[in-house]
Every structure is written in C-alpha cells, then in structure tokens.
C-alpha positions as CSV (number, residue, x, y, z in Angstrom):
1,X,22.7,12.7,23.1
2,X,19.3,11.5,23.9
3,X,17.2,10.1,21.0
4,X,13.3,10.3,21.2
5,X,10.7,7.8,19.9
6,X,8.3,9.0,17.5
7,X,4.6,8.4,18.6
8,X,3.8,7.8,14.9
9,X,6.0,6.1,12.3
10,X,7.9,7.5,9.1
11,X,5.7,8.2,6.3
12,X,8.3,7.1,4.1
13,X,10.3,3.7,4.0
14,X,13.8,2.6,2.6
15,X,13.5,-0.6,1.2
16,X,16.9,-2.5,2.0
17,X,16.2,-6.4,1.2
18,X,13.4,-7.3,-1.3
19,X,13.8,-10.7,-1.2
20,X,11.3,-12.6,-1.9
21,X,9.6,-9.4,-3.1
22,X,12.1,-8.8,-6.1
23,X,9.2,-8.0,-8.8
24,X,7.2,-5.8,-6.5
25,X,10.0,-4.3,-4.6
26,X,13.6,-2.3,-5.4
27,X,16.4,-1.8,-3.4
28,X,17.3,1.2,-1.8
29,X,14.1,3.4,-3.2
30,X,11.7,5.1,-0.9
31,X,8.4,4.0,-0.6
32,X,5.9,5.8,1.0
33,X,3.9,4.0,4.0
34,X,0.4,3.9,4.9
35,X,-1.2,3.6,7.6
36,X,-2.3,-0.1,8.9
37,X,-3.0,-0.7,12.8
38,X,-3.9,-4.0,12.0
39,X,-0.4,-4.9,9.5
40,X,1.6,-3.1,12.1
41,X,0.4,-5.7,14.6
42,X,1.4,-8.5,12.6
43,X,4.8,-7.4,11.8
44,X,3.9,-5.8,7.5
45,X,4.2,-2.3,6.6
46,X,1.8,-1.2,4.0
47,X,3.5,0.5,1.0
48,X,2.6,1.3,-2.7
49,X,5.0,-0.5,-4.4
50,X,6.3,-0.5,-8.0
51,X,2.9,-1.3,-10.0
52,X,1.0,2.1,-8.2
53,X,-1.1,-0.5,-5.8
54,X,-0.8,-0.4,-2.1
55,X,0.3,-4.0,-0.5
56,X,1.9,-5.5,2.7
57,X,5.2,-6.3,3.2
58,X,7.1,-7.8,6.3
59,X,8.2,-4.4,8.1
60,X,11.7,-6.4,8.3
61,X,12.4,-5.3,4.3
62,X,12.5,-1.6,5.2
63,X,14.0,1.2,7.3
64,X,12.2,4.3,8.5
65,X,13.7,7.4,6.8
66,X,13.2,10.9,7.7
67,X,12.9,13.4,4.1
68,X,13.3,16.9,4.4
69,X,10.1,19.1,3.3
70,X,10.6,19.3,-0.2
71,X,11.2,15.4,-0.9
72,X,8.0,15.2,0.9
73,X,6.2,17.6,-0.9
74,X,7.4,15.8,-3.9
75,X,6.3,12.9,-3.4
76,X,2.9,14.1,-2.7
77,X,2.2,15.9,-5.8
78,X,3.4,12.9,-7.9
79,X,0.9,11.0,-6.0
C-alpha cells in the first residue's frame, strides 16, 4: 500500500494533548485549522479554539484528521 502526501494540510485538527493549553484547548475535539505560512514555519497550527477566536498553538498538540463531506459541511455552516 502506498500512502501519498497531501500538498496542503487537513482543514481540521484532532487535538490530543492540551497541556499547557487546558483553558483554551479540549481533548479529543476537532478544531478546524487555518491557514498560517508563517506559524507553519515555526512549528504552531492556527485554530479557533474554545472562546470563537483564532490563536496558535504548537502543531505538536494535534493530529490531522480527514472528515467525510457532511462533517465538513457542518462545520462550515455553524461557522
């Protein structure tokens, strides 16, 4: 079985540790990523987190998770 790298990364992130995060952050919810070249460089995702405000976070708190199309959707018209 061959696996393939994606040339852009998950939308969505499962957050596995929020230590040091534990206000701001819940284990094992989804969060969805934004986009930050710069953040990505440095080792942070960008997600919106539990107050509705986007923020960085060290990449190493999360795992990329593929949702199928109507979790996406979901998440998009909650916001």
């Amino acid at each position: 079985m061959t696996t393939t790298r994606r040339s852009t990364p998950s939308r969505y992130l499962l957050c596995v540790s929020n230590r040091g995060y534990r206000v701001s952050l819940m284990l094992r919810r989804v969060y969805r990523r934004l986009r930050d070249p710069l953040g990505d460089q440095a080792g942070l995702v960008r997600v919106v987190d539990e107050t509705g405000e986007d923020y960085l976070f060290p990449k190493r708190l999360f795992v990329e998770v593929d949702l199928p199309r109507e979790a996406t959707r979901a998440f998009r018209a909650a916001g």
